[in-house]
C-alpha positions in Angstrom: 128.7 117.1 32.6 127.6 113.6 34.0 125.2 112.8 37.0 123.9 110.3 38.8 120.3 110.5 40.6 121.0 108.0 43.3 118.1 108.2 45.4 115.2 110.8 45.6 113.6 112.4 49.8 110.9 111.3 50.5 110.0 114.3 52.2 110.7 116.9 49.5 108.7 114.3 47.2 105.6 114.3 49.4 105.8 118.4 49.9 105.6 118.5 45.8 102.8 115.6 45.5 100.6 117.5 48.2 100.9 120.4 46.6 100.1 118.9 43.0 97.3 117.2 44.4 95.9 120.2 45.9 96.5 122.3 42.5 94.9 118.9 40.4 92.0 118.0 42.5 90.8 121.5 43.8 88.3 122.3 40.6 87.3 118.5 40.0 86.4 118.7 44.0 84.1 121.7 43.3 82.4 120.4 40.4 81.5 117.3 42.3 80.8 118.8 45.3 77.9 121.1 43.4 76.6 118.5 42.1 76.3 116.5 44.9 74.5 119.2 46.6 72.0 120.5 44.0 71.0 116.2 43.8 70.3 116.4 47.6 68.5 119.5 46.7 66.5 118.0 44.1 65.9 114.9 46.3 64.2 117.3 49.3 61.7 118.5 46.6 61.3 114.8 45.7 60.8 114.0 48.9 58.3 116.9 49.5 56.4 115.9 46.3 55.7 112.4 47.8 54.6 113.3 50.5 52.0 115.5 49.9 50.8 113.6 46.5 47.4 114.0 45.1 45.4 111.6 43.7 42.5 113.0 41.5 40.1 110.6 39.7 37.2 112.1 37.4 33.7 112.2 37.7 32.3 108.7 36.5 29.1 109.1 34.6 26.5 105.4 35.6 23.2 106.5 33.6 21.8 109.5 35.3 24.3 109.0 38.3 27.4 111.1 38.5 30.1 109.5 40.4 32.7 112.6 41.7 35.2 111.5 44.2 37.5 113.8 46.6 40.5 114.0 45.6 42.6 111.8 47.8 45.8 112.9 49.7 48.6 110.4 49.6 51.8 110.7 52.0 54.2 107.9 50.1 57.4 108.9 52.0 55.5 107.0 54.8 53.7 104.6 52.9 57.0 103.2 51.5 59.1 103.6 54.7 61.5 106.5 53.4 60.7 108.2 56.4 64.8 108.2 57.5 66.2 109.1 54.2 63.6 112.0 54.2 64.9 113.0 57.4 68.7 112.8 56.3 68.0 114.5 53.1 66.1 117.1 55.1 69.0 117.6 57.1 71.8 117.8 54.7 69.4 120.4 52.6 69.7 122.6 55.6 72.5 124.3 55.1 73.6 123.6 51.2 76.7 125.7 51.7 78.2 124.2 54.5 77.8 120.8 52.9 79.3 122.2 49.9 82.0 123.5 51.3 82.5 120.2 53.8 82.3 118.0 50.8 84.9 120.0 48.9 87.4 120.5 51.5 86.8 116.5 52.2 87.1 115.5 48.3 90.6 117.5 48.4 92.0 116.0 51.0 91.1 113.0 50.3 92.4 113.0 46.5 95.7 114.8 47.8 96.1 112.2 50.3 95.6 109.3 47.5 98.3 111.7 45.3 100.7 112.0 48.0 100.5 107.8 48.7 100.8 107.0 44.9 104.0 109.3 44.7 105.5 108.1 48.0 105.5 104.4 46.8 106.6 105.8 43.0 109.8 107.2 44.9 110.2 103.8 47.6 110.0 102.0 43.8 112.5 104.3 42.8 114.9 104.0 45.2 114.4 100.5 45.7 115.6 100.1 41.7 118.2 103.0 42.1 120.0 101.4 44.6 120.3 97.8 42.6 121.1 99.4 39.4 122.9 102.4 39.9 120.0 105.3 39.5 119.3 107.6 36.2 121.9 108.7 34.3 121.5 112.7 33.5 124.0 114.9 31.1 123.8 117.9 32.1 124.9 120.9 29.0 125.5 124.7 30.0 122.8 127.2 29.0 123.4 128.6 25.8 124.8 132.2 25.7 125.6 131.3 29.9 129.7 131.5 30.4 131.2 128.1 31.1 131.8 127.7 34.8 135.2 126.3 35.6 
């Protein structure tokens, strides 16, 4: 048996690439979004350690004179103006599972999206060359140990 695949929907097309896409991108999505999240976590302690940095310098011996500073208390978020990104880190940290889960949800659509685009021009390209040249040959054969239908 002989066929010709003239064309292939569009529709039924982008209902198979969304779904792929889901299926591909849903693990890659969670990965990335935990990683996102524990460096935003890691950036608040950062953050914290910056701005509450010590500065400890030791006792100076001058001849019978010894020289003992305080320790000095040093708030470099401030000093070097990271004052917003503090605050948006601060923020995100918040509540590490919704930003997981928003970051996920957004990384899946997003990728699924980009899946479903790439597959809807695929099939245009398709039917684009289909239409010029006639579309794929395909022999079909029975199953073996299936009757042949008349």
């Amino acid at each position: 048996m002989r066929y010709r695949i003239e064309r292939i929907g569009l529709g039924s097309a982008l209902r198979i690439a969304g779904m792929v896409g889901l299926v591909i991108w849903l693990i890659p999505s969670l990965f990335l979004s935990g990683v996102i999240v524990t460096a935003v976590l890691h950036l608040l302690e950062a953050f914290a350690r910056l701005a509450n940095l010590t500065i400890a310098i030791p006792a100076q011996t001058i001849g019978p004179l010894t020289l003992q500073l305080p320790p000095l208390g040093v708030d470099l978020v401030d000093r070097l103006g990271l004052q917003t990104a503090a605050h948006i880190v601060g923020t995100l940290s918040a509540h590490p599972w919704s930003l997981f889960i928003a970051i996920a949800l957004g990384l899946v659509l997003i990728c699924t999206l980009l899946t479903m685009l790439i597959a809807a021009a695929a099939v245009l390209a398709y039917n684009l060359l289909a239409r010029m040249r006639g579309g794929i040959e395909v022999r079909l054969a029975p199953w073996v140990g299936e009757p042949v239908r008349g």
